[in-house]
N, C-alpha and C positions, 0 to 999 in steps of 0.2 A: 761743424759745430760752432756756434755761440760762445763766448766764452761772458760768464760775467762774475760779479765778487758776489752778490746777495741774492736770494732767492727771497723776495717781498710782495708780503699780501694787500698790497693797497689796490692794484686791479681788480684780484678777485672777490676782496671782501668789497668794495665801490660794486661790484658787477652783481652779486649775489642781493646786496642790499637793495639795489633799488630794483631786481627783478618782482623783490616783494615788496616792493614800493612801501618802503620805513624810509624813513628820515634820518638822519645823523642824531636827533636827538630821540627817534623812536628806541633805535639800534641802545643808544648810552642808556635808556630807559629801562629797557628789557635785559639789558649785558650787566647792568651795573657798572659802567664804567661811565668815563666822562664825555660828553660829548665832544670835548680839542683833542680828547685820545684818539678816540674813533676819525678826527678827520687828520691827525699825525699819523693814522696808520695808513689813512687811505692816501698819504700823497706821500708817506714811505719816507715820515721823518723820526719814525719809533718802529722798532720792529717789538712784535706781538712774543710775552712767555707762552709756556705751553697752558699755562692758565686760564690766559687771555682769550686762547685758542679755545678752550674748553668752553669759557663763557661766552664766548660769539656764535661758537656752535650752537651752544643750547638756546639762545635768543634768535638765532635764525631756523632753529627747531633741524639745524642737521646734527648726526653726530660729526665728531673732530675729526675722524677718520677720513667724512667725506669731502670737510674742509679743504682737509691736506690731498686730498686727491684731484681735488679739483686746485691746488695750487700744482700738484706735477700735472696735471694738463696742460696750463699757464704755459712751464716751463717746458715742458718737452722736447728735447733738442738742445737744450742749453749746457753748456758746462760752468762746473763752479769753477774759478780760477783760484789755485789755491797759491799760498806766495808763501814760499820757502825759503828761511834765515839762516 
């Protein structure tokens, strides 16, 4: 196993994005979000609320569910590292 600290959607929302060929400012268009969000998420310098999530789903017309499923796809095999004080 992998180990890594964060489990980040800037792959699969970058990979998901341009299957439907939008733009970073299509995506901010349709999400109502901004378009520096959308490329901080995609190069995994903000991580997404579950909000966020909500509103990317329904601009990329999936539900959140499948979002999140297609981020444990991503991941599969990976463990979180967890750091105990």
């Amino acid at each position: 196993m992998i180990e890594i600290e964060n489990i980040t959607i800037g792959v699969v929302l970058k990979k998901i994005r341009k299957s439907m060929k939008f733009s970073q400012e299509e995506l901010a268009f349709k999400s109502g979000l901004d378009r520096t969000y959308i490329s901080m998420l995609e190069r995994n310098v903000k991580q997404p609320s579950i909000t966020t999530i909500f509103l990317l789903a329904d601009a990329l017309n999936l539900r959140p569910s499948e979002l999140v499923r297609q981020l444990e796809d991503e991941f599969d095999g990976y463990t979180i590292k967890r750091n105990t004080l």
